[in-house]
PLY file of the C-alpha trace (Angstrom):
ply
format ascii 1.0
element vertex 113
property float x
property float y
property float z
element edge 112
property int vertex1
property int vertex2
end_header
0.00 0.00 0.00
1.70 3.37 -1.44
2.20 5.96 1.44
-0.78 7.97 0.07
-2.97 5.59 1.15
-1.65 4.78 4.66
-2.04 8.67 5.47
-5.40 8.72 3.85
-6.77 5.91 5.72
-4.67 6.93 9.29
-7.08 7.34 11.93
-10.49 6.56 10.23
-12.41 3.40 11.39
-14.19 1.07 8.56
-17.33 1.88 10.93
-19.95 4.33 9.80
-20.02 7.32 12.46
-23.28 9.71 13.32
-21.69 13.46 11.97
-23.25 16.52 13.13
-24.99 18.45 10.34
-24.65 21.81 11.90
-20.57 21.26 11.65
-20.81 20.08 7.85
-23.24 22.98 7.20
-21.10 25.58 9.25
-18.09 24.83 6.66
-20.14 26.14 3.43
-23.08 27.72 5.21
-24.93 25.17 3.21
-25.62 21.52 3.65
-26.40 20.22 0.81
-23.12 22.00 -0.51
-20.99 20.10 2.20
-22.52 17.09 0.61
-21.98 18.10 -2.87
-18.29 18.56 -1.76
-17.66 15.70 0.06
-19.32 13.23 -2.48
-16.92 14.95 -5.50
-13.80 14.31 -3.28
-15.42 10.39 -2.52
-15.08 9.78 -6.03
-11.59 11.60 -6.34
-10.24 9.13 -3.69
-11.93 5.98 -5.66
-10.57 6.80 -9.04
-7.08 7.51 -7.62
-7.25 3.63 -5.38
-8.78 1.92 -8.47
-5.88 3.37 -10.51
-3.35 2.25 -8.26
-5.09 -1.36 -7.12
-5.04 -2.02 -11.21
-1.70 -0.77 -11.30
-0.20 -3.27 -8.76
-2.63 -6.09 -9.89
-1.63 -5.68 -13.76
2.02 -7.09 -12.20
0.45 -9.61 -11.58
-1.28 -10.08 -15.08
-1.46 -13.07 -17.39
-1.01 -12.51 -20.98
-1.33 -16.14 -22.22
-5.22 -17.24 -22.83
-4.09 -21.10 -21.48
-6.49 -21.31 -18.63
-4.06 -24.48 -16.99
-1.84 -21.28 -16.36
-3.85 -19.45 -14.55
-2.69 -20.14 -10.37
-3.34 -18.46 -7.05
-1.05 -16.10 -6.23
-0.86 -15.38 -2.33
0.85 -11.85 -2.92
-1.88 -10.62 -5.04
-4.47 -12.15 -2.73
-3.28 -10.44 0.21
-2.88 -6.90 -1.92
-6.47 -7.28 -2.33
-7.33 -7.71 0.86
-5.84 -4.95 1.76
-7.60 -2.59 -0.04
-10.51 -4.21 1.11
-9.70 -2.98 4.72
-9.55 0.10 3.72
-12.55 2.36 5.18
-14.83 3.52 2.11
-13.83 6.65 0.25
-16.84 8.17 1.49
-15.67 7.96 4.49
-12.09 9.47 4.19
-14.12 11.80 2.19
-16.05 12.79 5.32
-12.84 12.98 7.55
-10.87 15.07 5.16
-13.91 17.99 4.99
-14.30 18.06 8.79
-10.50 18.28 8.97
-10.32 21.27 6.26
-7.99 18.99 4.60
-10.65 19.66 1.43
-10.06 23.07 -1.09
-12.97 23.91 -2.35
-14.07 27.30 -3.78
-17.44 28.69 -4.42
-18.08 30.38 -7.71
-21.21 31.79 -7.76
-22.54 33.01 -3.95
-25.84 32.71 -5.60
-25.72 28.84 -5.57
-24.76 28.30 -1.99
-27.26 30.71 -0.64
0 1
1 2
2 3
3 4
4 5
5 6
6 7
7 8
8 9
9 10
10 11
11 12
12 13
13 14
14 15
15 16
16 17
17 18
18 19
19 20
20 21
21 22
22 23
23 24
24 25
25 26
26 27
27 28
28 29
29 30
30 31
31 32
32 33
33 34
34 35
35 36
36 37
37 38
38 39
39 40
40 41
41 42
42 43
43 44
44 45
45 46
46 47
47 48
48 49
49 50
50 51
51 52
52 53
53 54
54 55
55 56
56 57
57 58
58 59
59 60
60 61
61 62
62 63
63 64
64 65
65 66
66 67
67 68
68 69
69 70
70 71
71 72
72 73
73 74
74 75
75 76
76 77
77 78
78 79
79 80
80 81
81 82
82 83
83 84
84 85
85 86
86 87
87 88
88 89
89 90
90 91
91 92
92 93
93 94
94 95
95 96
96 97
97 98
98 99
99 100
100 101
101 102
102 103
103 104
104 105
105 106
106 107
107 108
108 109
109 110
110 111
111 112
């Protein structure tokens, strides 16, 4: 698991937590903006793991259509895993905004009003 990750994922449980709504709201002035925000950087953080979980799997990668070649590979297995104990990118999502570890910028002050 790259460093990225490990910092990402430091400190967040795999277990859904009750937020306060006035604190998400207080950071935008707007809820459903919070939301907005937080569900754009949820994706952000699941393109970039997909990326790199394909990137270390593709190692791993057959090229030959034989399916007699085609064998467990422990290492792989337990790469997956991994990444499988990793708390959902809504989640680290969630952590990051209440943190302020999020830019954002609001464009039009009409939108979030």
């Amino acid at each position: 698991m790259s460093k990225l990750r490990r910092q990402l994922s430091a400190g967040i449980t795999n277990n859904v937590e009750t937020r306060n709504l006035e604190e998400m709201k207080a950071k935008t002035g707007n809820l459903y903006a919070s939301i907005a925000i937080v569900g754009k950087r949820a994706n952000q953080i699941n393109i970039a793991i997909k990326e790199e979980l394909h990137n270390k799997l593709e190692e791993f990668a057959s090229h030959t259509e034989s399916m007699e070649e085609i064998h467990e590979n422990k290492e792989q297995i337990e790469i997956s895993r991994a990444y499988e104990r990793m708390p959902n990118p809504a989640l680290q999502a969630t952590h990051e905004f209440l943190e302020d570890k999020v830019y954002f910028r609001q464009n039009d002050d009409e939108l979030f009003s």
